[in-house]
Backbone and ligand atoms as CSV (ligand in chain L), in Angstrom:
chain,resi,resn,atom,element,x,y,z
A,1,UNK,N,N,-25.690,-9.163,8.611
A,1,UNK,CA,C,-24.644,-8.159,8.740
A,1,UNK,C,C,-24.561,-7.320,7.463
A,2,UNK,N,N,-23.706,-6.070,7.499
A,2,UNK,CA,C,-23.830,-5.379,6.526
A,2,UNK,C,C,-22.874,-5.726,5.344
A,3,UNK,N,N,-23.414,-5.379,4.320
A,3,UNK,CA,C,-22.620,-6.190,2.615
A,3,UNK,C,C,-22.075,-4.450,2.154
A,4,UNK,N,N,-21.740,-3.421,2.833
A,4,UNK,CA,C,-21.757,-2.352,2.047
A,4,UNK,C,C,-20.049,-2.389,1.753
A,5,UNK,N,N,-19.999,-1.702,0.751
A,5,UNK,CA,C,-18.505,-1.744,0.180
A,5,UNK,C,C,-17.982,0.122,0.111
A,6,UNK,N,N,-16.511,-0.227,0.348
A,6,UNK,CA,C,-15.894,0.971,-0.055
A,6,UNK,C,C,-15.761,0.774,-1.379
A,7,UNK,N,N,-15.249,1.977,-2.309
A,7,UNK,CA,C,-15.038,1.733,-3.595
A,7,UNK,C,C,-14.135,2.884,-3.604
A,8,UNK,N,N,-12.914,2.564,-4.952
A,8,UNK,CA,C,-11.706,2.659,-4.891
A,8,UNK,C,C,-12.015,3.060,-6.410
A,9,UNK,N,N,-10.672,3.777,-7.214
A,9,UNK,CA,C,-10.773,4.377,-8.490
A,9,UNK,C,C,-9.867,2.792,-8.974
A,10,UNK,N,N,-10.371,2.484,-9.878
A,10,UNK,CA,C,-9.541,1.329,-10.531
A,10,UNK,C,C,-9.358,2.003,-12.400
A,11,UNK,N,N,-7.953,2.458,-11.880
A,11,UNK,CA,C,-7.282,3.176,-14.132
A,11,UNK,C,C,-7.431,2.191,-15.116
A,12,UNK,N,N,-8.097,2.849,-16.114
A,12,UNK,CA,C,-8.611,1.837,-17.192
A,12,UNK,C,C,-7.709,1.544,-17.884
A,13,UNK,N,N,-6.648,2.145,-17.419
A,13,UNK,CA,C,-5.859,2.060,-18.445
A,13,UNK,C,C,-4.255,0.496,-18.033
A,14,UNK,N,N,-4.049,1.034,-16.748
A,14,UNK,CA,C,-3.280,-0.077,-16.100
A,14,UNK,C,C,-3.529,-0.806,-15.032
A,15,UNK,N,N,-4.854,-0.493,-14.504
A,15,UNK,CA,C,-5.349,-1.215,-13.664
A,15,UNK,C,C,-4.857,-0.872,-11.945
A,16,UNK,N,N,-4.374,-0.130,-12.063
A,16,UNK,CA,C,-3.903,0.323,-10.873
A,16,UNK,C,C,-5.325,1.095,-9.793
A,17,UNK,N,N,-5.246,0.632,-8.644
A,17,UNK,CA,C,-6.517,1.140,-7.781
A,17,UNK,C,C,-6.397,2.796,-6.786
A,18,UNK,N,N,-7.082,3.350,-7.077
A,18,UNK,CA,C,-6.373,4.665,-5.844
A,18,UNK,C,C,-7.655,4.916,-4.786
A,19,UNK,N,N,-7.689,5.272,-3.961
A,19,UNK,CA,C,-7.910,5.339,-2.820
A,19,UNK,C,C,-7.661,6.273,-2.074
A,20,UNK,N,N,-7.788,7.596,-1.789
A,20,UNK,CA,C,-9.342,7.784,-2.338
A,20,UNK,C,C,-8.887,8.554,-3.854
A,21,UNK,N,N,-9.926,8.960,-4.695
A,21,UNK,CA,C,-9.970,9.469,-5.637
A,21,UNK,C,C,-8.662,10.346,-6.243
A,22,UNK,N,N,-8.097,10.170,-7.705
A,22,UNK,CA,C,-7.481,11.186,-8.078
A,22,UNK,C,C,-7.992,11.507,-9.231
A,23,UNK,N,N,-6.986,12.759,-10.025
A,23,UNK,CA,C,-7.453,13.147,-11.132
A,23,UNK,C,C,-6.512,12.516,-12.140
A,24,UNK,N,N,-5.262,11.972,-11.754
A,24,UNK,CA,C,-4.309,11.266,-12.498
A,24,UNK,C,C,-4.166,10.250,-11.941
A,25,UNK,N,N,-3.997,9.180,-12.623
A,25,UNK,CA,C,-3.219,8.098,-12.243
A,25,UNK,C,C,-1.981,7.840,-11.577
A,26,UNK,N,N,-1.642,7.670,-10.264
A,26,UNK,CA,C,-0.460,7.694,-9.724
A,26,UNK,C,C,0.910,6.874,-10.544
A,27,UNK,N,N,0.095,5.956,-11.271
A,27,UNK,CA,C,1.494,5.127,-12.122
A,27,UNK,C,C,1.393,5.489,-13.725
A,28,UNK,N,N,0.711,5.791,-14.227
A,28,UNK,CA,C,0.716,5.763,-15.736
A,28,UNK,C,C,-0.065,7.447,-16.287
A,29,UNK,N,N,-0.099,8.079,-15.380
A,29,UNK,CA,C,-1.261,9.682,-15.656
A,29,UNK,C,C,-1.840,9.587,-16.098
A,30,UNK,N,N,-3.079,7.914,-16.350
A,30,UNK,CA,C,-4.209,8.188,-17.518
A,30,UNK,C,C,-5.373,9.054,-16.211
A,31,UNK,N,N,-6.208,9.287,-17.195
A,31,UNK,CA,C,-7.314,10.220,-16.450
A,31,UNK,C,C,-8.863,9.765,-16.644
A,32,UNK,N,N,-8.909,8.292,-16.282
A,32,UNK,CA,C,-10.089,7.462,-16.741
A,32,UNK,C,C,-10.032,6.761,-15.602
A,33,UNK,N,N,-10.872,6.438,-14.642
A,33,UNK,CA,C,-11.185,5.602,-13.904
A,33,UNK,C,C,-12.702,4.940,-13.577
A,34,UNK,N,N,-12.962,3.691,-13.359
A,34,UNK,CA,C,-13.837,3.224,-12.882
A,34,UNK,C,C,-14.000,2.639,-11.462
A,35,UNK,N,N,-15.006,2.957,-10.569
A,35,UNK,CA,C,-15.384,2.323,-9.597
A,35,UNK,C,C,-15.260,0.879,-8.830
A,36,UNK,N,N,-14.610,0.404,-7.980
A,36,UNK,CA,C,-14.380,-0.779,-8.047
A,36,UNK,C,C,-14.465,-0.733,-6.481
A,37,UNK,N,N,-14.816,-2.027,-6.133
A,37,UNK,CA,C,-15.143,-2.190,-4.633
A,37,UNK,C,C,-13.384,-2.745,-3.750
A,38,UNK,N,N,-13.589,-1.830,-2.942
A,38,UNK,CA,C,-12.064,-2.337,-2.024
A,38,UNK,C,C,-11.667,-3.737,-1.549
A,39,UNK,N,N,-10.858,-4.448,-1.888
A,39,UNK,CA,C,-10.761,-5.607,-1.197
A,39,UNK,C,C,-10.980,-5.540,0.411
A,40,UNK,N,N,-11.203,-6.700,1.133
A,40,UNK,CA,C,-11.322,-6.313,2.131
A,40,UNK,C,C,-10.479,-7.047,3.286
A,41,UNK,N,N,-10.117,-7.473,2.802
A,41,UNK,CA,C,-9.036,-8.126,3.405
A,41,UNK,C,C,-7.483,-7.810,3.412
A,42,UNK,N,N,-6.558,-7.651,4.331
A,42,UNK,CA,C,-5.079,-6.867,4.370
A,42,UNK,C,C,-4.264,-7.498,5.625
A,43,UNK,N,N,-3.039,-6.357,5.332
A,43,UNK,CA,C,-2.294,-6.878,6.801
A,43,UNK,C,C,-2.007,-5.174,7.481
A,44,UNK,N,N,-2.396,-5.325,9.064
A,44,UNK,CA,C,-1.878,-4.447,9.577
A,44,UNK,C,C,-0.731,-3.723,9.341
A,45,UNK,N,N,-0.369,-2.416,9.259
A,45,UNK,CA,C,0.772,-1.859,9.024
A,45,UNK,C,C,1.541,-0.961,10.139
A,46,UNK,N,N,0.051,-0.152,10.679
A,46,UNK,CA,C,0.372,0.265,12.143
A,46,UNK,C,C,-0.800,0.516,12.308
A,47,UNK,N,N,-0.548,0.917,13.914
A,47,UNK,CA,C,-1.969,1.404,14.610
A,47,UNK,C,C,-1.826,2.278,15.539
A,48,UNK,N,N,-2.321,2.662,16.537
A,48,UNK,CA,C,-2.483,3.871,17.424
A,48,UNK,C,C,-3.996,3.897,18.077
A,49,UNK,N,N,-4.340,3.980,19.448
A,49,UNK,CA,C,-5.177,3.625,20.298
A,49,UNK,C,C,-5.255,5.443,20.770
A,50,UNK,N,N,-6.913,6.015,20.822
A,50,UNK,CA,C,-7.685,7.372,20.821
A,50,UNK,C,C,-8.416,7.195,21.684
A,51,UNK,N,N,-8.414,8.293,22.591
A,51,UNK,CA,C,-9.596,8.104,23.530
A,51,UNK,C,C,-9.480,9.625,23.838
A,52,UNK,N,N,-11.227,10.486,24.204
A,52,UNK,CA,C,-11.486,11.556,24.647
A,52,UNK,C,C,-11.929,11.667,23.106
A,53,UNK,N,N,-12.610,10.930,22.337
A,53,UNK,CA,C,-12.892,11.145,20.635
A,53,UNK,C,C,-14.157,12.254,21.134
A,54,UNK,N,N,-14.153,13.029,19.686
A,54,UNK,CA,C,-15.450,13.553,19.876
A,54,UNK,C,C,-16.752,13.230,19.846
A,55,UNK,N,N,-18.157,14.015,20.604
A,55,UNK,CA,C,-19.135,13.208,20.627
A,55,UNK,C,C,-20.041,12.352,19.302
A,56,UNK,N,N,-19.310,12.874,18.559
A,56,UNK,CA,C,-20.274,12.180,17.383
A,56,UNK,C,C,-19.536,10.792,16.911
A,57,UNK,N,N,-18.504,10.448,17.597
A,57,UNK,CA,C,-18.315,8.735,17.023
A,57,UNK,C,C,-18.702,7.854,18.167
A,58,UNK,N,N,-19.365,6.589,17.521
A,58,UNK,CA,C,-20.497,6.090,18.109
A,58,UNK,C,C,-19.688,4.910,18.948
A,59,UNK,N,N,-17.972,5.214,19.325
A,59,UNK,CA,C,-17.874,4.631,20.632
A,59,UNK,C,C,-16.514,5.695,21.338
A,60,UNK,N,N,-16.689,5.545,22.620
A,60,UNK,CA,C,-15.759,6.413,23.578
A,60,UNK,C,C,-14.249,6.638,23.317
A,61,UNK,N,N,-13.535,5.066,22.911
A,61,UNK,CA,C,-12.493,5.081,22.878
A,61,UNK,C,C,-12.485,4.099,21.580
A,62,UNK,N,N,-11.607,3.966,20.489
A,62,UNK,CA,C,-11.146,3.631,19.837
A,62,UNK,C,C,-9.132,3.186,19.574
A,63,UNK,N,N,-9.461,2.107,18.483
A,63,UNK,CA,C,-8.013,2.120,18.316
A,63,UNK,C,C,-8.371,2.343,16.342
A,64,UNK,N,N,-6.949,2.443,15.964
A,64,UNK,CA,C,-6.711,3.102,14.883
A,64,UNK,C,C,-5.685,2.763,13.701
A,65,UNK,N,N,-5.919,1.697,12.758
A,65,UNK,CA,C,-4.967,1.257,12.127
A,65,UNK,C,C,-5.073,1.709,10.632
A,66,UNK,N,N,-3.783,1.689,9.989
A,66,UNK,CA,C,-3.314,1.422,8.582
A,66,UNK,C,C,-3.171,0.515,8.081
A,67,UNK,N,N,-4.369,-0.272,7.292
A,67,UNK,CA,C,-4.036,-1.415,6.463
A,67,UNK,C,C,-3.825,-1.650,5.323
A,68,UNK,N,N,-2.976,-2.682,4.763
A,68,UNK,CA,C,-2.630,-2.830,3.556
A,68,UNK,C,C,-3.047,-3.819,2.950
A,69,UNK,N,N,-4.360,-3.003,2.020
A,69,UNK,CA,C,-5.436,-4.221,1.564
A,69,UNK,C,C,-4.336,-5.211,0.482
A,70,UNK,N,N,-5.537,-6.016,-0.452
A,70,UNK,CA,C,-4.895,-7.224,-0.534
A,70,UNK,C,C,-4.952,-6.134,-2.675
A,71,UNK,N,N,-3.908,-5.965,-3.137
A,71,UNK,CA,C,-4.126,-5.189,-4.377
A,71,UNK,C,C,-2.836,-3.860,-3.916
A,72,UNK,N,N,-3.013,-3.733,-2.549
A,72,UNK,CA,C,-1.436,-2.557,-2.282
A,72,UNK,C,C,-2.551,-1.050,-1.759
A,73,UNK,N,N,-3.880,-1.375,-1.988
A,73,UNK,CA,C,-3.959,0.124,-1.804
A,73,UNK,C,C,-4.062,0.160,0.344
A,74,UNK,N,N,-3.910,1.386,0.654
A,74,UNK,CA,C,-3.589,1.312,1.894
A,74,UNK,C,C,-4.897,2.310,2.423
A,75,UNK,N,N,-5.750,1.753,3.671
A,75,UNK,CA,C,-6.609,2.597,4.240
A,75,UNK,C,C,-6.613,3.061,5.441
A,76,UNK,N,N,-7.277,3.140,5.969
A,76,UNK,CA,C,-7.369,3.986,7.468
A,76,UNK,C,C,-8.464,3.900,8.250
A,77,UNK,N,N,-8.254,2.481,9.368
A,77,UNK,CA,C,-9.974,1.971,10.033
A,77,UNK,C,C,-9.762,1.633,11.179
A,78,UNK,N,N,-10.866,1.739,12.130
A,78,UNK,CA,C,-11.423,1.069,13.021
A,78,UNK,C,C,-10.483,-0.500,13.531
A,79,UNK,N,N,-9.697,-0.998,14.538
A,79,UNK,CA,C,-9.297,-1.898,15.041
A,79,UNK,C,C,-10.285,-2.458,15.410
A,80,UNK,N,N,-11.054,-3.675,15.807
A,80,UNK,CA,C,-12.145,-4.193,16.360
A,80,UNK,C,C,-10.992,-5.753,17.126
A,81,UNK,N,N,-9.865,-5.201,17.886
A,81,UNK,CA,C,-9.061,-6.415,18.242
A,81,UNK,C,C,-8.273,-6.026,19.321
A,82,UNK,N,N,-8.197,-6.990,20.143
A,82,UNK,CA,C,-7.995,-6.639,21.749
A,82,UNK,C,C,-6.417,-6.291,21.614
A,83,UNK,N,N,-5.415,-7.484,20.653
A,83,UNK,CA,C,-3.938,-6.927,20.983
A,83,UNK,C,C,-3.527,-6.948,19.720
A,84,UNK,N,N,-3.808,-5.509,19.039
A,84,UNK,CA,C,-3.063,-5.713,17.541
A,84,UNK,C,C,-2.044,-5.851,17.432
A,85,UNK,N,N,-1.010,-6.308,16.361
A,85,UNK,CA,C,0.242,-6.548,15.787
A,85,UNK,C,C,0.853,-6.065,14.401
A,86,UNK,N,N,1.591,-5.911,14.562
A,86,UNK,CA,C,1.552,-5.142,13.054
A,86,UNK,C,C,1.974,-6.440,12.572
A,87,UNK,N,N,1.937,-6.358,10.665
A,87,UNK,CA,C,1.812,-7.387,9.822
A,87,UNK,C,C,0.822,-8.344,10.371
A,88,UNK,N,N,0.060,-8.026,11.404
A,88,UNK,CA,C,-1.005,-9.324,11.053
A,88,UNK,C,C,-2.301,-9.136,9.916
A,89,UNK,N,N,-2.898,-10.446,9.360
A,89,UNK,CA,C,-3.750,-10.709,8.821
A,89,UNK,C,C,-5.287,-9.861,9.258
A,90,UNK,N,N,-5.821,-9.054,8.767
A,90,UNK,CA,C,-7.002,-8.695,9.057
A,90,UNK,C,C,-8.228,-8.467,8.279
A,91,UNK,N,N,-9.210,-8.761,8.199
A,91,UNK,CA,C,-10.426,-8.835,7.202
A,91,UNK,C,C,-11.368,-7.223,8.206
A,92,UNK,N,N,-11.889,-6.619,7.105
A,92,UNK,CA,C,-12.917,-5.423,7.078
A,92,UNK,C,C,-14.292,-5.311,7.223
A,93,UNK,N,N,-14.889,-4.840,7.545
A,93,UNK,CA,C,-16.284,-4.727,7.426
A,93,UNK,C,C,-16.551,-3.104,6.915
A,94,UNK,N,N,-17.291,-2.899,6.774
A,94,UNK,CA,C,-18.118,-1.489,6.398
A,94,UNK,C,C,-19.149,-1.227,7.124
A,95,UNK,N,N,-19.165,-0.224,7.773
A,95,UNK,CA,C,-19.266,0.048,9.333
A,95,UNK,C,C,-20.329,1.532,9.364
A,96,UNK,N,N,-21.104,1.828,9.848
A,96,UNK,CA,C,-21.166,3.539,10.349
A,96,UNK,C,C,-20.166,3.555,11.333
A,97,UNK,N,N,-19.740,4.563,11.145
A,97,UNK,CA,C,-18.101,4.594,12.516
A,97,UNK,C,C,-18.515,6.030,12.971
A,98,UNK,N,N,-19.271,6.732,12.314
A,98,UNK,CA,C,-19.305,8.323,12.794
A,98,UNK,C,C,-20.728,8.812,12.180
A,99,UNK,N,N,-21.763,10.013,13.422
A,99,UNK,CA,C,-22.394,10.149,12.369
A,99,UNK,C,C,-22.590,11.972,13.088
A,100,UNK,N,N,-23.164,12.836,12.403
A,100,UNK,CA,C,-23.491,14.240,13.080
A,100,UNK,C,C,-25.196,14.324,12.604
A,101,UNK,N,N,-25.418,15.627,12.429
A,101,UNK,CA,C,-26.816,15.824,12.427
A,101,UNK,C,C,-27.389,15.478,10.943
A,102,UNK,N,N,-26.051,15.702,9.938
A,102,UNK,CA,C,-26.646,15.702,8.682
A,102,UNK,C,C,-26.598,14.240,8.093
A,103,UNK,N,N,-25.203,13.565,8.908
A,103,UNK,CA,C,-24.861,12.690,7.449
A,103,UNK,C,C,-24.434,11.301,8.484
A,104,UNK,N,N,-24.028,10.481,7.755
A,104,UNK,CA,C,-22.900,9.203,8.334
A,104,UNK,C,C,-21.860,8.810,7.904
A,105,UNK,N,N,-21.105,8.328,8.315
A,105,UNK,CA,C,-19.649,8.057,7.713
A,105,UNK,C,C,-19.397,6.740,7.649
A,106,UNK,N,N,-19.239,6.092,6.654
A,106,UNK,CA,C,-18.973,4.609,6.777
A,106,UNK,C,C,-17.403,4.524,6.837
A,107,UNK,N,N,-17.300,3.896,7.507
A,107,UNK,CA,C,-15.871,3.495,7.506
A,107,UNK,C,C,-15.423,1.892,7.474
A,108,UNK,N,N,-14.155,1.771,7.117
A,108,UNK,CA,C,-14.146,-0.061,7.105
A,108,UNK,C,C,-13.398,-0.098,9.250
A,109,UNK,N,N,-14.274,-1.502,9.371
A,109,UNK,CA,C,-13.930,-1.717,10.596
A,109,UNK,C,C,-13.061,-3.148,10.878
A,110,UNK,N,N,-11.409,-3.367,11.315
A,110,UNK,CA,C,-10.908,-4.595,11.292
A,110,UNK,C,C,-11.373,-5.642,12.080
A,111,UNK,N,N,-11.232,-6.670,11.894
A,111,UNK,CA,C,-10.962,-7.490,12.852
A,111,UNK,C,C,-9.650,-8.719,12.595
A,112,UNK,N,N,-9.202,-9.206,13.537
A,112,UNK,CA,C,-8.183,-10.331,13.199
A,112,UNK,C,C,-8.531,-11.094,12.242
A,113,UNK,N,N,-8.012,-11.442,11.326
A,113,UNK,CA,C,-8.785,-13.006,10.035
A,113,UNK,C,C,-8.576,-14.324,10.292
L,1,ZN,ZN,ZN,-2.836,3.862,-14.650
């Protein structure tokens, strides 16, 4: 299976992670960050179920959650679970979720933990 990671801005200065990229630090305004791989593990926060997606994601219908990895930062993935709940436990994968002519999109994909 795939080992690929998201990566998150982690401030050198307080350690705080952002997701996706800034130019300031949301807690302390330093302007130094390093690369750091996303936890991958969280709890549901909400979700929302899509269908009629466009042709370039590589399934028909999807569902659609906000999770709250394990560190506070919050993302936006792929459900891979028949009856989500909010606050439940869910672990990630890193996924192609979308692709067009030029490029691919990795995205993290849940499942229950
Ligand atoms: Zn900071």
């Amino acid at each position: 299976m795939s080992s690929m990671d998201i990566f998150g801005y982690r401030c050198k200065k307080c350690g705080h992670i952002h997701y996706p990229n800034r130019t300031l630090c949301h807690k302390c305004r330093h302007d130094q960050f390093e690369p750091t791989a996303l936890p991958k593990t969280g709890r549901l926060l909400t979700f929302t179920h899509l269908s009629a997606l466009p042709g370039d994601f590589e399934v028909p219908e999807l569902a659609l959650g906000i999770v709250e990895l394990s560190g506070g930062v919050r993302i936006t993935g792929q459900l891979d679970i028949p009856k989500p709940k909010l606050g439940m436990a869910v672990v990630g994968e890193v996924q192609v979720v979308r692709r067009d002519e030029y490029n691919q999109y990795h995205g993290m994909v849940f499942k229950a933990k």
